[in-house]
C-alpha positions as MATLAB code, in Angstrom:
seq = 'XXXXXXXXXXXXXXXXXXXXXXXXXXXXXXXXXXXXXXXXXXXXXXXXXXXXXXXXXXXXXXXXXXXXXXXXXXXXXXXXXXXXXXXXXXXXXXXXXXXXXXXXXXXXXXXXXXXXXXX';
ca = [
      89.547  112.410   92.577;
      92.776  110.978   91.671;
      93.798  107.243   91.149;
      94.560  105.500   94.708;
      98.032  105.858   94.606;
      97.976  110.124   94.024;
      99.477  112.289   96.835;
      96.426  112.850   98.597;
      95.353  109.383   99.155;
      98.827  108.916  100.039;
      99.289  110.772  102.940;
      95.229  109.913  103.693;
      96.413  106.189  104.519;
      99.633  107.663  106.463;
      97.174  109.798  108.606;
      94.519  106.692  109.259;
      94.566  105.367  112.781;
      98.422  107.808  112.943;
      98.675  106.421  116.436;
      98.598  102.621  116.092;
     101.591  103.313  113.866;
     104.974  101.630  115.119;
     108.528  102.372  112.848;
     109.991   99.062  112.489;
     113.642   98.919  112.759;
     116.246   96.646  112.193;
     120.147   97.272  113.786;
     118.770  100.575  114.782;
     117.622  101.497  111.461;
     113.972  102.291  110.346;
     113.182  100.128  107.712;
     109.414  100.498  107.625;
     106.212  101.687  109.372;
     103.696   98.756  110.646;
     100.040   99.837  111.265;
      97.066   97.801  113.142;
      94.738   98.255  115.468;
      92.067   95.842  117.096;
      88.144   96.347  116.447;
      86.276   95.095  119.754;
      83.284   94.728  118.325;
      84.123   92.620  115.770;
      86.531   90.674  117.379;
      89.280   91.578  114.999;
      92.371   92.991  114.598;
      92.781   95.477  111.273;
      95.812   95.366  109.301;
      95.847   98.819  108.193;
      99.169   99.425  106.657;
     102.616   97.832  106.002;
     105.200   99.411  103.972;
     108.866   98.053  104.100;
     111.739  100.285  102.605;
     112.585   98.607   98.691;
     115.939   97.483   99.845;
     114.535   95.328  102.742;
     111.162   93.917  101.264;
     113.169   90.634  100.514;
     114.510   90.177  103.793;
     111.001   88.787  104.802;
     110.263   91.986  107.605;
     106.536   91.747  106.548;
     106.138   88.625  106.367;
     107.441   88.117  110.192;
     105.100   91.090  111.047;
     102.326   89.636  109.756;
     102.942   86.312  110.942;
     103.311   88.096  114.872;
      99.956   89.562  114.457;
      98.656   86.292  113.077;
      99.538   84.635  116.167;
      98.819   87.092  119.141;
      95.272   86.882  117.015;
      95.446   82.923  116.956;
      96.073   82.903  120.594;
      93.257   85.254  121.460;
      90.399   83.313  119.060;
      90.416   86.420  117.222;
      90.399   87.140  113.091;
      92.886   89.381  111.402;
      91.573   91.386  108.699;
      93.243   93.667  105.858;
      92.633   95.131  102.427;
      95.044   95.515   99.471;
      94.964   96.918   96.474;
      93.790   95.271   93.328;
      97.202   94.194   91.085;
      99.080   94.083   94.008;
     101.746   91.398   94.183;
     101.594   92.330   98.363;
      98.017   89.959   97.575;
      99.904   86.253   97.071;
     101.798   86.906  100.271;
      98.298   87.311  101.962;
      97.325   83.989  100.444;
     100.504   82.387  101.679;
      99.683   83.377  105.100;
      96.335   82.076  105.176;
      94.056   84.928  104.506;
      90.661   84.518  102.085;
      89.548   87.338   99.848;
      86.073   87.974  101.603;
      84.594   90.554   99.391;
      85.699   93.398   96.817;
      85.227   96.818   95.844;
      86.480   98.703   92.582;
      89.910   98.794   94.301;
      90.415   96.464   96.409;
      90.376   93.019   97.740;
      88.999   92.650  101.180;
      90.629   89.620  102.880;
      90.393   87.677  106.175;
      92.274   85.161  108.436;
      90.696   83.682  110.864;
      91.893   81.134  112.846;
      89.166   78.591  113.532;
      88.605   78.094  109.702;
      92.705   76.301  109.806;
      92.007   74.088  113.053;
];
């Protein structure tokens, strides 16, 4: 098994939950692909994926993304959770946003937003 970011695990986190994919596109041009899907049982929606073309990651796309799913979760009473990837810098815009590192495996940081816990 490779490292995390090898081909395979690649196209492994393209292929997870494939259908709650949307492109995201700005002036009719794809800039990125935005992933999440909502866990009943838990009452929480999953961020699964965001990946912003290099040229537009400082035109704050993600960050309004995020910030959308934030609220529709906000509005609902439910919590909004993600992973990322241990030396990340995608991690302090997490923080920013609100979201707690919960718990952590050998790769990654497991973190959470959840609204009550800001009220």
């Amino acid at each position: 098994a490779g490292a995390p970011t090898d081909k395979d695990a690649y196209k492994n986190r393209i292929l997870y939950h494939f259908d709650d994919a949307q492109i995201v596109e700005i002036a009719d041009k794809r800039v990125g692909l935005f992933k999440a899907f909502y866990q009943a049982d838990l009452n929480q929606w999953y961020l699964a994926q965001i990946q912003i073309l290099p040229e537009y990651q400082s035109h704050k796309i993600g960050w309004a993304l995020i910030t959308e799913l934030i609220t529709k979760a906000t509005d609902n009473n439910e919590s909004v959770a993600l992973s990322v990837l241990k030396g990340s810098p995608a991690r302090r815009l997490y923080e920013r946003l609100g979201f707690q590192c919960v718990s952590e495996s050998e790769l990654e940081f497991n973190m959470l937003f959840h609204s009550v816990d800001r009220e």
